[in-house]
C-alpha positions, 0 to 999 in steps of 0.5 A: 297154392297159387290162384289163377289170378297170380298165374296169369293175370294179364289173362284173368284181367280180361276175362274177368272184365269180360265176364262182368259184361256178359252178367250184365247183359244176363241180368237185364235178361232175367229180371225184365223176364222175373220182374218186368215192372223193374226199370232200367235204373232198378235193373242198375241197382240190383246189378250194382250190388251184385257186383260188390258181393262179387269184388268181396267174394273174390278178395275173400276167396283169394285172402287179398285182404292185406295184399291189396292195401285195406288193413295198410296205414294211408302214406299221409305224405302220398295225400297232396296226389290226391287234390286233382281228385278232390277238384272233381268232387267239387265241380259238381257242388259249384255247378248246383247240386239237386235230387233227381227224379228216380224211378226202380218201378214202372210208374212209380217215382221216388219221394226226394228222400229215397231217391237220395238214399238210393243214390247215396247208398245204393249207387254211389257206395256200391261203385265204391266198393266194387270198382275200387277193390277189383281194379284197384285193387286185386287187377292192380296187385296181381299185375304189379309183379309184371310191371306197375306201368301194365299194373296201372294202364291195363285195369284203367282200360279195362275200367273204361270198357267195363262201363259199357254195361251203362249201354246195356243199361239204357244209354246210348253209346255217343253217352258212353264213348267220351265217359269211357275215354275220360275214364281211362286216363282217370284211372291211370291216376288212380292206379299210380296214386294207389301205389303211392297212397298204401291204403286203398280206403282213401280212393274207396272214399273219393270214388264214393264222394265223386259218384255221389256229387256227380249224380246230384249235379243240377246242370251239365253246360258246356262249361261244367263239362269243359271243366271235368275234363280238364281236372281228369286230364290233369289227374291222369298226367300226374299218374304218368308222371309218378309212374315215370318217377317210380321207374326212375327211382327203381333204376337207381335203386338197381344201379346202386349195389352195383357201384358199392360192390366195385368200390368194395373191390377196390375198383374205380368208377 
């Protein structure tokens, strides 16, 4: 039987992004009613979570294990598309790295250990998680049969608005507009090297490695951030640059029997 996600995934793209939005809002709703003593960084955590067994229970409930590349072997050759990606990880280690101070109840402030731990696990691992099995892999599969150029730019849009729950969360939204516009090309890097990499394990560890570097990073100057940017620029410029090779390659492919059946008959070129 052919799912709703397979039918019409341009629809379901939005939808579903929209319905994560609309979770977000209801689960602050809840919880500051049930819990009140939660802060906003508890509320994240909680919500994070609840995420990843939502990315899980769609992928079990569609059977996309396979499908969306997580029993594939990694294209090893694919891997050097990978190095802009790495320097985003790096950055933040260059610029210091050190424990913030995190708070999940009122008053109550977390020793060093914990804070890590939460960070490592808690956010770093759930993001991974969630994020990379819903856009990049079952938005990005479902959308490939369309197209792999609306297959990698409409979940990185998507992926860029959906962080508007940070807003819902507590930050402002002079905070969230430049993240989600450095976002969007971001994820169009991904979506195109995940076509080329076979395997979506190695954008689960790099998205689990940058969130972790970049919520421990000791300084955000104006240098770091100049820096960022331009790593996640060049890491959506070579997303658009193997889309376009992609493209290319797929026209020569379609073009090939063409001139072998005219040779067959005897016709000259």
């Amino acid at each position: 039987m052919v799912s709703i996600v397979e039918r019409h995934p341009v629809g379901f793209t939005l939808g579903f992004t929209a319905a994560l939005v609309v979770l977000t809002v209801l689960t602050r709703t809840l919880l500051q009613a049930a819990v009140p003593q939660l802060t906003l960084h508890g509320i994240g955590l909680v919500l994070n979570w609840v995420f990843v067994m939502i990315s899980i229970g769609l992928v079990t409930w569609l059977g996309w294990w396979e499908k969306i590349r997580l029993t594939a072997p990694v294209n090893r050759r694919a891997a050097v598309y990978l190095l802009p990606f790495a320097a985003v990880v790096v950055v933040p280690v260059m610029f210091g790295l050190v424990i913030p101070e995190v708070s999940l109840i009122q008053g109550q402030t977390l020793p060093p250990w914990a804070a890590l731990v939460v960070i490592i696990v808690g956010v770093a691992l759930g993001a991974a998680i969630s994020e990379e099995l819903i856009y990049r892999g079952v938005l990005l599969r479902a959308l490939e049969p369309r197209s792999r150029l609306l297959a990698v730019v409409l979940p990185a849009t998507m992926f860029g608005l959906a962080h508007i729950s940070q807003v819902i969360l507590g930050n402002s939204l002079a905070e969230w507009l430049p993240q989600m516009l450095l976002i969007i090309p971001l994820g169009i890097g991904l979506g195109a090297i995940a076509f080329r990499l076979e395997s979506l394990w190695p954008l689960v560890a790099w998205h689990f490695a940058v969130d972790v570097t970049g919520s421990l990073v000791a300084t955000t100057s104006v240098v770091y951030e100049l820096v960022t940017i331009g790593f996640v620029l060049v890491a959506g410029m070579i997303g658009v640059w193997l889309l376009w090779q992609g493209r290319r390659v797929k026209h020569d492919t379609h073009r090939q029997p063409v001139s072998t059946a005219l040779d067959e008959v005897g016709v000259e070129k």
